[in-house]
C-alpha positions as CSV (number, residue, x, y, z in Angstrom):
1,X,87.1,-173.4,-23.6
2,X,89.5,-172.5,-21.0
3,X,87.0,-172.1,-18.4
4,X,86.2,-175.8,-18.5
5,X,90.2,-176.6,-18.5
6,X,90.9,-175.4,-15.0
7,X,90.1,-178.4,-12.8
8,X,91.7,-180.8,-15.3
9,X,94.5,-178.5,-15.3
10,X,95.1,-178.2,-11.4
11,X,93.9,-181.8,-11.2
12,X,95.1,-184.0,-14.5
13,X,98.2,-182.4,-15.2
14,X,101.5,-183.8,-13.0
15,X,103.2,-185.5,-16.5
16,X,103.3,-181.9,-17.7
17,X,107.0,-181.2,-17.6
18,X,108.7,-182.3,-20.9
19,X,113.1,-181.5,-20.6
20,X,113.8,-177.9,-20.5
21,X,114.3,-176.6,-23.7
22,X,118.2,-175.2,-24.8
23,X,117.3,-171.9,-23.7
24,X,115.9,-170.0,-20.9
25,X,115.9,-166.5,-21.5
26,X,112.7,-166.2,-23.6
27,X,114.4,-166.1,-26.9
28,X,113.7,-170.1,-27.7
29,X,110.8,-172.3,-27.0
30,X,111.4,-175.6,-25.0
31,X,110.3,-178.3,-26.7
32,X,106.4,-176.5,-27.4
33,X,105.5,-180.0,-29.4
34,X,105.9,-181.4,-26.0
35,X,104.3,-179.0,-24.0
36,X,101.4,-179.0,-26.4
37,X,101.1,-182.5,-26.9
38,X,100.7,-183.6,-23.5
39,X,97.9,-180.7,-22.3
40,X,95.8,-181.8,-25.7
41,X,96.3,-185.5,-23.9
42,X,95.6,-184.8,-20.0
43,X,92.4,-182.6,-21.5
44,X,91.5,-185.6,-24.1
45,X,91.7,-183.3,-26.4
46,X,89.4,-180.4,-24.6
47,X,91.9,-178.2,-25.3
48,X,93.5,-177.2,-28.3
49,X,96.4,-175.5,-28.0
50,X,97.1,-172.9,-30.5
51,X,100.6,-171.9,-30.4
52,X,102.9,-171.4,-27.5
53,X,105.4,-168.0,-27.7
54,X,108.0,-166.6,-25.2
55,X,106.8,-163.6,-23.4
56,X,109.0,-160.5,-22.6
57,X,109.5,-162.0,-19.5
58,X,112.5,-164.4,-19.3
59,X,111.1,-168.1,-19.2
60,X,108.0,-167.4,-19.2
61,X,105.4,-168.7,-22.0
62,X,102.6,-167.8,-23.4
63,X,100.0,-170.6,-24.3
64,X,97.0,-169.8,-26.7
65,X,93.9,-171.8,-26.9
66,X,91.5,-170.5,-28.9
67,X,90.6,-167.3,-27.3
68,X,91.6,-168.4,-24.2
69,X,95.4,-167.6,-22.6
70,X,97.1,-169.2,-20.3
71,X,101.2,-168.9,-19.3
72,X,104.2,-171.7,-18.0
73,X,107.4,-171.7,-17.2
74,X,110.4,-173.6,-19.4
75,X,109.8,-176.5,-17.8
76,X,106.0,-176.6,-17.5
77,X,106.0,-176.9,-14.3
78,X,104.1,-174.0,-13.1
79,X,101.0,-172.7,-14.9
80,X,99.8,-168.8,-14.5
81,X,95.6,-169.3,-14.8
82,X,93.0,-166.7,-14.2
83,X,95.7,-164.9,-11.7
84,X,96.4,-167.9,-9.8
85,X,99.6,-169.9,-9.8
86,X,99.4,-173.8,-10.1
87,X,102.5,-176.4,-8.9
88,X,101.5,-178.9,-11.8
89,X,103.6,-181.8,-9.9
90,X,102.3,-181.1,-6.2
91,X,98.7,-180.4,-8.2
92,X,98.5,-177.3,-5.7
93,X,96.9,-173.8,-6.1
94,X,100.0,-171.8,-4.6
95,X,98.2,-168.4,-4.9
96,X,95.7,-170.0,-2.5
97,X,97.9,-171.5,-0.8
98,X,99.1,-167.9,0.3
99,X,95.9,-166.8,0.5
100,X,94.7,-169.0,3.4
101,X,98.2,-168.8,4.8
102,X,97.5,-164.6,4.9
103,X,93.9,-165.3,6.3
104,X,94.9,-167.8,8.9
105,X,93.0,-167.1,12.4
106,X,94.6,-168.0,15.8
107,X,91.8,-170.6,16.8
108,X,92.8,-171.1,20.4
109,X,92.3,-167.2,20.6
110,X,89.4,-166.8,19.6
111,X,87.1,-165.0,22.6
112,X,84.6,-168.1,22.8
113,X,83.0,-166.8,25.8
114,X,80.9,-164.1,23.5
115,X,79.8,-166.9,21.1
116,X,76.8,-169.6,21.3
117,X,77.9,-173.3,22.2
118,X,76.3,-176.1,20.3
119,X,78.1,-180.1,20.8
120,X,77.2,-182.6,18.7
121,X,78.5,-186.2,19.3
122,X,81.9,-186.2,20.9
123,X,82.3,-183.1,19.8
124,X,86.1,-184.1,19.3
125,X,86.1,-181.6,16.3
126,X,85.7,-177.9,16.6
127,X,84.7,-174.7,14.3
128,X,84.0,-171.1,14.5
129,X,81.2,-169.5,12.8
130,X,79.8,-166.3,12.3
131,X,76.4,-166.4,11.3
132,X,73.4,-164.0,11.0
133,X,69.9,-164.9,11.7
134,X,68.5,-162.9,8.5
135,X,71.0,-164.2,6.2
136,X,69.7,-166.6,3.7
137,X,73.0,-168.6,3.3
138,X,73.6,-168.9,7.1
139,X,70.2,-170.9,7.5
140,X,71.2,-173.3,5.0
141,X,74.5,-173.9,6.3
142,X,73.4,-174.0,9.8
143,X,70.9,-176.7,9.2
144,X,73.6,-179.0,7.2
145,X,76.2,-178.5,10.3
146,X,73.6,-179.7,12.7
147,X,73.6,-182.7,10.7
148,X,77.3,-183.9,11.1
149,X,78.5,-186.0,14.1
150,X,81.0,-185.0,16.6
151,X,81.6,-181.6,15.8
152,X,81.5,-178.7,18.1
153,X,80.0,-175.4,16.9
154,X,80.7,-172.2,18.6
155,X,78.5,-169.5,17.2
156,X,79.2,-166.0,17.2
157,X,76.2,-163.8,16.7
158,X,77.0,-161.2,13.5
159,X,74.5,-159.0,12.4
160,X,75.2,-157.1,9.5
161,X,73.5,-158.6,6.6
162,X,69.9,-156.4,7.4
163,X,68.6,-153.2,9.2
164,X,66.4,-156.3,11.1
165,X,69.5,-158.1,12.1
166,X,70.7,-156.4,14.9
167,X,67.3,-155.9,16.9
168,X,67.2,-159.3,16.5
169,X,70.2,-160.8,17.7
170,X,69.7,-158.5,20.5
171,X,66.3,-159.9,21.2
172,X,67.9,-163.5,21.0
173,X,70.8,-162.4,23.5
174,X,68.4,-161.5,25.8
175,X,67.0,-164.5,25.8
176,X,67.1,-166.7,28.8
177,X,67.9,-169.5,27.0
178,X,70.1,-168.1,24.0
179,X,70.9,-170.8,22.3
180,X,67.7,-172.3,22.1
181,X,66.8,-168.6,20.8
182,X,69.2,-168.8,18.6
183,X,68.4,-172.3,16.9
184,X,64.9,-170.7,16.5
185,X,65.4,-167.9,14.6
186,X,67.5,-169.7,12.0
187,X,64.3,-171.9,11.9
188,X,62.7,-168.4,11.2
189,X,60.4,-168.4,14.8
190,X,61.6,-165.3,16.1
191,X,61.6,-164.4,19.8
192,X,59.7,-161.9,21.6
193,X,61.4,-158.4,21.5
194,X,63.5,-158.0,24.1
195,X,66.6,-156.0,24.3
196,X,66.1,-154.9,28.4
197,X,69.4,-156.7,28.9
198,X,72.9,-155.6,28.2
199,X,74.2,-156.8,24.7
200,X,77.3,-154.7,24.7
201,X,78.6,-158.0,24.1
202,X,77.5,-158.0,20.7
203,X,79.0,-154.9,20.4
204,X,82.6,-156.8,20.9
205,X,81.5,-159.6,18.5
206,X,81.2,-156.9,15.3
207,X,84.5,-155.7,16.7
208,X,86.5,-159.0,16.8
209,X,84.8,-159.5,13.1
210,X,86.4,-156.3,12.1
211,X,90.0,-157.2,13.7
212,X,90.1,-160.6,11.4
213,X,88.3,-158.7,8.2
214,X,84.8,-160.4,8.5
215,X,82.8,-158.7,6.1
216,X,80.2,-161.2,5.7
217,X,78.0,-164.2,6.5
218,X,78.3,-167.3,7.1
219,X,82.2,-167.5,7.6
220,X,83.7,-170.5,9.1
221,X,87.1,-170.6,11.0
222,X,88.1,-174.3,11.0
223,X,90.3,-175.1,14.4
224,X,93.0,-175.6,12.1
225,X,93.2,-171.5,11.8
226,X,91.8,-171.9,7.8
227,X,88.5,-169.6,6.8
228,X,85.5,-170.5,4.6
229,X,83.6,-167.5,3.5
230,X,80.0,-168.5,2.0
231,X,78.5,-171.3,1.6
232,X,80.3,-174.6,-0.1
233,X,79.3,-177.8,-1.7
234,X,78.6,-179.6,1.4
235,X,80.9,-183.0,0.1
236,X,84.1,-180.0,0.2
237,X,83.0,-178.7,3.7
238,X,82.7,-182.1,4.7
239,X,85.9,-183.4,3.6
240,X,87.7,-179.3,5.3
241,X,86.2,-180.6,8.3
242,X,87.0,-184.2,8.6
243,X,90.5,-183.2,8.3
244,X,90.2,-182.0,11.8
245,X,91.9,-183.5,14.4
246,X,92.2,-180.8,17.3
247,X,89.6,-181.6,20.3
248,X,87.6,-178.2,20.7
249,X,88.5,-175.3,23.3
């Protein structure tokens, strides 16, 4: 029941914060008619609301719906869900808030010299990916990129998600032409083996992946310093990325 809750919860929710109740060290509800009447009316009625107790934990409350648990503070202001805590009046997820603030990577510093170039458009906006040539995920967000306008793509070459990805990428680097290589082998047509060249830049890129705590692919640095890791429904990458404004490196 819960489960279903969350997004109307983060989303549907600013109105819940009824006046603080008399007390606020745990021993007296504030107001819990309140507090449960206006969830069971921002969910139209999707979630029934048990009871609501005070924890051992001075103004903090416990909310029971169904099986389902979920916790706020006296004022209902702040909601504890699934680990993660919600500002119900700025509708924000402060635990990822601090997340992305915690993951933030130093754009302008990436080393853009060891990754692959591609300009679309004006190419006014600009992100960072790291991508593999044997991961699944990577081909299908690689193909929707290519599809938006203005954006400027700089690639850097990861291969870690096969034992065939690094002879690959190696073959690719090699390449006169590695860009073209590389927007052939995420079309699956894979070079000729070739590794006669030196790829010790490669070498630098699985280090610099390590340094920012890169353990997989496809992740995304936006210009704006925020991460994606995986693939996302393309309308939420699409709307992360319009938000851009910096011109690329």
């Amino acid at each position: 029941m819960l489960r279903s809750f969350i997004p109307l919860l983060v989303l549907g929710l600013g109105l819940l914060h009824g006046p603080a109740g008399a007390e606020s060290n745990g021993s007296v509800i504030p107001h819990p008619g309140s507090i449960k009447d206006a969830i069971e009316r921002r969910t139209d009625m999707g979630v029934v609301i048990d009871r609501i107790t005070p924890t051992p934990i001075a103004g903090l409350y416990e909310v029971v719906a169904g099986s389902d648990i979920f916790y706020t503070d006296a004022q209902g202001r702040y909601v504890i869900l699934d680990g993660r805590l919600m500002d119900l009046t700025t509708k924000e997820d402060l635990t990822q808030k601090k997340i992305d603030a915690l993951s933030s990577v130093d754009f302008g510093a990436l080393p853009f010299h060891l990754a692959l170039k591609r300009t679309q458009g004006s190419g006014k906006r600009a992100i960072a990916i790291f991508e593999d040539p044997t991961c699944p995920a990577c081909k299908v967000v690689h193909k929707f990129l290519a599809q938006l306008p203005d954006l400027t793509v700089y690639t850097f070459p990861l291969p870690i998600t096969s034992p065939g990805a690094l002879p690959l990428v190696r073959s690719i680097w090699c390449q006169a032409d590695r860009s073209k290589a590389w927007e052939s082998a995420m079309a699956g047509r894979h070079p000729p083996v070739d590794d006669a060249c030196d790829a010790s830049a490669l070498d630098e890129v699985i280090e610099l992946a390590a340094r920012l705590k890169i353990a997989g692919t496809p992740t995304i640095v936006l210009s704006d310093g925020r991460r994606i890791v995986g693939a996302l429904p393309p309308g939420q990458l699409v709307e992360m990325i319009d938000q851009l404004g910096a011109a690329a490196p």
